[in-house]
C-alpha positions in Angstrom: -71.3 -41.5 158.3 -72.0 -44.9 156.6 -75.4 -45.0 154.4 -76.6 -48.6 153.4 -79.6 -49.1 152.0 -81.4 -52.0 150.5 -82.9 -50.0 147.0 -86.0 -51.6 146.0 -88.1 -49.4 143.4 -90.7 -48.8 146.5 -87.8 -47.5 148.6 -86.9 -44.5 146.1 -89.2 -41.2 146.7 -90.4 -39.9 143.5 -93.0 -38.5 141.3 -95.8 -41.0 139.3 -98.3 -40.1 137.1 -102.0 -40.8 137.7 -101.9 -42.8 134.6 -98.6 -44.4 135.2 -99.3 -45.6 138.6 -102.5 -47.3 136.5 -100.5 -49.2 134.4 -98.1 -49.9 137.4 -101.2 -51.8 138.8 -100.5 -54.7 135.9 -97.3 -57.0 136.7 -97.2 -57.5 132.8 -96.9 -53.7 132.3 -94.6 -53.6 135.1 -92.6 -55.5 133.7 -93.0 -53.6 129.8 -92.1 -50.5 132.3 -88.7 -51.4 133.9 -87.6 -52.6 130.0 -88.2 -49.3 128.4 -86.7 -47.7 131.3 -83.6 -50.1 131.0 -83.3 -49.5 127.2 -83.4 -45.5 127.2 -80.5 -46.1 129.9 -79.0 -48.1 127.5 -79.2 -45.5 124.5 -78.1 -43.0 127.2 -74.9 -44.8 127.8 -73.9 -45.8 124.4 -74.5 -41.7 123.3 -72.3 -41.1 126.2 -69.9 -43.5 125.2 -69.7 -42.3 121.3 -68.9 -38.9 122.9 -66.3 -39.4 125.3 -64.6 -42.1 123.3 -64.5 -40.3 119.9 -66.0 -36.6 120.5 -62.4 -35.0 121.7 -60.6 -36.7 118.8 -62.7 -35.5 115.8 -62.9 -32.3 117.1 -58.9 -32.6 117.3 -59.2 -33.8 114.1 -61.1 -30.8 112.5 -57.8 -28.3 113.8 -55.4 -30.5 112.6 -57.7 -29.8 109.0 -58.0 -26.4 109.2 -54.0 -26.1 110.0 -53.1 -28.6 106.9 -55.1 -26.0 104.8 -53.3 -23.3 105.7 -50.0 -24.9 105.7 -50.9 -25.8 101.9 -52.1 -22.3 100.7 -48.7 -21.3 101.9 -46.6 -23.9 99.9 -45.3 -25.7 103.6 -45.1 -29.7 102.1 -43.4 -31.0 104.8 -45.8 -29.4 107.4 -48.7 -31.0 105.5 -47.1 -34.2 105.1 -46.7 -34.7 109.1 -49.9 -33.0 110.0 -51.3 -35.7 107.1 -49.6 -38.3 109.0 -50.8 -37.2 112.4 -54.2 -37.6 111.3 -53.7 -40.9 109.9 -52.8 -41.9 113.6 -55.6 -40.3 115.1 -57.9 -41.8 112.4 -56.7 -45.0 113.4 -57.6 -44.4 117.1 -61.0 -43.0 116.1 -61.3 -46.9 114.4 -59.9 -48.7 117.6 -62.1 -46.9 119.8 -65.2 -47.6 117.9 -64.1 -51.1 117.2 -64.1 -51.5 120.9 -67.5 -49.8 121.7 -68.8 -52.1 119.2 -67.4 -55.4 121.0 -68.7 -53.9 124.7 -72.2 -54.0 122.8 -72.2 -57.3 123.0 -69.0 -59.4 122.9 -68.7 -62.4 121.0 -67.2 -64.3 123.9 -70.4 -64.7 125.3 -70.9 -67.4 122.6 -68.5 -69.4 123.8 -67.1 -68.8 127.0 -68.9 -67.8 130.2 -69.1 -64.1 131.6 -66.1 -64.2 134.1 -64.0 -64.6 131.0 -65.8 -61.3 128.9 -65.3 -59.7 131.9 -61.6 -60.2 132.2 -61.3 -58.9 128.6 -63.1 -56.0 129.6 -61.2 -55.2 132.3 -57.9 -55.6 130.4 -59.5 -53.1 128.2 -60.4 -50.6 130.7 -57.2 -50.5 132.3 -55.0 -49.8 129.2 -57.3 -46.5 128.6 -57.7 -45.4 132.5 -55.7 -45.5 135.2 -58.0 -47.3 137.3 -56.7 -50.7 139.1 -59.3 -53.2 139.1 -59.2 -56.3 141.1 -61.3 -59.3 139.9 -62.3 -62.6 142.2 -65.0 -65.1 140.9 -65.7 -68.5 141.3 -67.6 -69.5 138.8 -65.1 -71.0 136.5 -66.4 -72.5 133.4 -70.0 -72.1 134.6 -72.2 -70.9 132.2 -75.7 -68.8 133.1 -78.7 -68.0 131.2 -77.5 -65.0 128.3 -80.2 -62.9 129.7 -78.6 -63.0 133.2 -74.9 -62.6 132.1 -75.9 -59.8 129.9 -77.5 -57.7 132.6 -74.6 -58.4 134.9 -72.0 -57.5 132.1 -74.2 -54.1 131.4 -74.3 -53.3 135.2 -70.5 -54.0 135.8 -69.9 -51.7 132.4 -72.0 -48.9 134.5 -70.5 -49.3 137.6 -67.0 -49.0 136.3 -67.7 -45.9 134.2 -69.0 -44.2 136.8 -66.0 -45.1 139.4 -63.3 -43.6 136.5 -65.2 -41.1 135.6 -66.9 -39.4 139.2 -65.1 -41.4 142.1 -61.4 -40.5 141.8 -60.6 -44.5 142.7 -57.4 -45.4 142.1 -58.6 -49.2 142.7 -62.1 -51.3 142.0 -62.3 -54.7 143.3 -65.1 -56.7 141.6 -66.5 -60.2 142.5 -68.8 -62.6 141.4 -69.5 -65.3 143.6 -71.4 -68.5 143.8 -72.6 -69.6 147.8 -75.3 -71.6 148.5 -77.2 -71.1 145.8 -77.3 -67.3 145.4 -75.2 -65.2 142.6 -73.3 -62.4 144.3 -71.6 -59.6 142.4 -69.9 -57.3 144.5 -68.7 -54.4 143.6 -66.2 -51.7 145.7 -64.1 -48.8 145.2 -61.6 -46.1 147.6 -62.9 -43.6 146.1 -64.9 -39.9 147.2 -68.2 -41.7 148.1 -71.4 -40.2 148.5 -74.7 -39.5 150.5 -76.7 -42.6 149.5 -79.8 -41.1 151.3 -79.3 -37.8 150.1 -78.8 -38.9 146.3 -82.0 -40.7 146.5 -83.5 -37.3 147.6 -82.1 -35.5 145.8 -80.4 -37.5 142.4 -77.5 -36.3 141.3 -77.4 -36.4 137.2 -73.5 -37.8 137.6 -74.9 -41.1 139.2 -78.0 -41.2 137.0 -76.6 -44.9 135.8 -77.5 -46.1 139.5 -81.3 -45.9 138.5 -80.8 -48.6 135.2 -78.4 -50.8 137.7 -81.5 -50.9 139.7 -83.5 -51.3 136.9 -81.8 -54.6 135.8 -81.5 -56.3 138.8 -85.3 -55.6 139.2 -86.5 -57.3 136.5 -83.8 -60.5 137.4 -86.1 -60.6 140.4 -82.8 -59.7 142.2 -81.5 -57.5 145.4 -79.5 -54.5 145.2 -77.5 -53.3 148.0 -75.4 -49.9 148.0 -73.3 -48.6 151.1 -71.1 -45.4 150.7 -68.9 -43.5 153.0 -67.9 -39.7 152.5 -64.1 -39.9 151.7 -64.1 -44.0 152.0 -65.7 -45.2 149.0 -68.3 -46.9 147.6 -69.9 -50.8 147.8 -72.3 -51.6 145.7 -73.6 -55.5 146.4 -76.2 -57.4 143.5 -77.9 -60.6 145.1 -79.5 -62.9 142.5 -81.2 -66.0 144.0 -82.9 -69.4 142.6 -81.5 -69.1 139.0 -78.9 -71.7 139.8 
């Protein structure tokens, strides 16, 4: 069966404290709230990153060692040399990687060129590591939005996609960002597994933990977030941001 829900921070059952629910009372502090929530997200996903991207490959890296030290107590040069040179390469990934992860921070486009573009270098990125197909439409062209708004759509698009290749088994995303009378749309669907959208929200699951800082963000953008799954159809996931045209 198809869940859709409309997830606004009162919609989502969960625990307050006495004292938090206090400082709840103050929009200021509301506000304070939802930023140091959206920041430890943010420290979550770049430690993720840093071990997914990189983690494997030292580790890799620290064999390949330990079997170059053994090859040289035994006099083997040529084994040394190639297991020197294999390291090299994988060195050189480790750099690439981080070179990357250091762009996603916060690309330098976004200085010159509007978030439709980032987001089509990001894309091309993501699809020469993962085999996920990802389908972009947008129509804002050249139009350039507030940093603050481009930024929180770029972070939620880099959430939603991680957690399509990484838990959905997609094989394609298709992403838009669209412009109609006056309201910002980013829309954003996959084929894959899908999920209980009520039952997460019950009971959340730690894999889709990065669905509470997308909320988060379009929250304080004053925005709407929509989410629709089927079991075994996929996933829709729908961001509604209105008068900031």
């Amino acid at each position: 069966m198809s869940k859709r829900s409309k997830v606004k921070p009162r919609d989502i059952p969960k625990k307050i404290p006495d004292e938090t629910q206090e400082a709840l009372a103050d929009p200021a502090k509301v506000f304070y709230h939802k930023a140091l929530m959206v920041q430890e997200e943010e420290k979550k996903r770049i430690s993720r990153d840093l071990h997914d991207e990189t983690g494997q490959i030292v580790i890799a890296l620290g064999a390949l060692l330990n079997v170059m030290e053994k090859e040289l107590k035994d006099g083997n040069t040529q084994k040394t040399l190639e297991i020197i040179e294999e390291s090299r390469e994988m060195i050189k990934e480790i750099a690439g990687r981080m070179k990357a992860m250091a762009l996603n921070l916060r690309p330098p486009e976004f200085d010159i060129l509007g978030l439709p573009a980032v987001l089509r270098e990001y894309f091309s990125q993501c699809t020469k590591l993962h085999p996920l197909k990802i389908e972009f439409n947008e129509n804002l062209k050249d139009r350039k939005l507030e940093e603050n708004i481009e930024i929180a759509l770029y972070r939620i698009v880099q959430e939603a996609v991680y957690n399509i290749q990484k838990h959905s088994m997609a094989t394609t995303a298709k992403i838009g960002l669209i412009i109609d009378n006056g309201e910002l749309s980013l829309l954003i669907e996959d084929n894959g597994k899908g999920f209980n959208v009520e039952e997460y929200y019950a009971n959340p699951d730690p894999t889709k933990m990065g669905l509470r800082g997308v909320r988060e963000r379009v929250d304080m953008l004053n925005g709407v977030f929509f989410i629709e799954s089927t079991l075994g159809k996929g996933t829709k996931l729908k961001i509604v941001l209105s008068s900031l045209l």
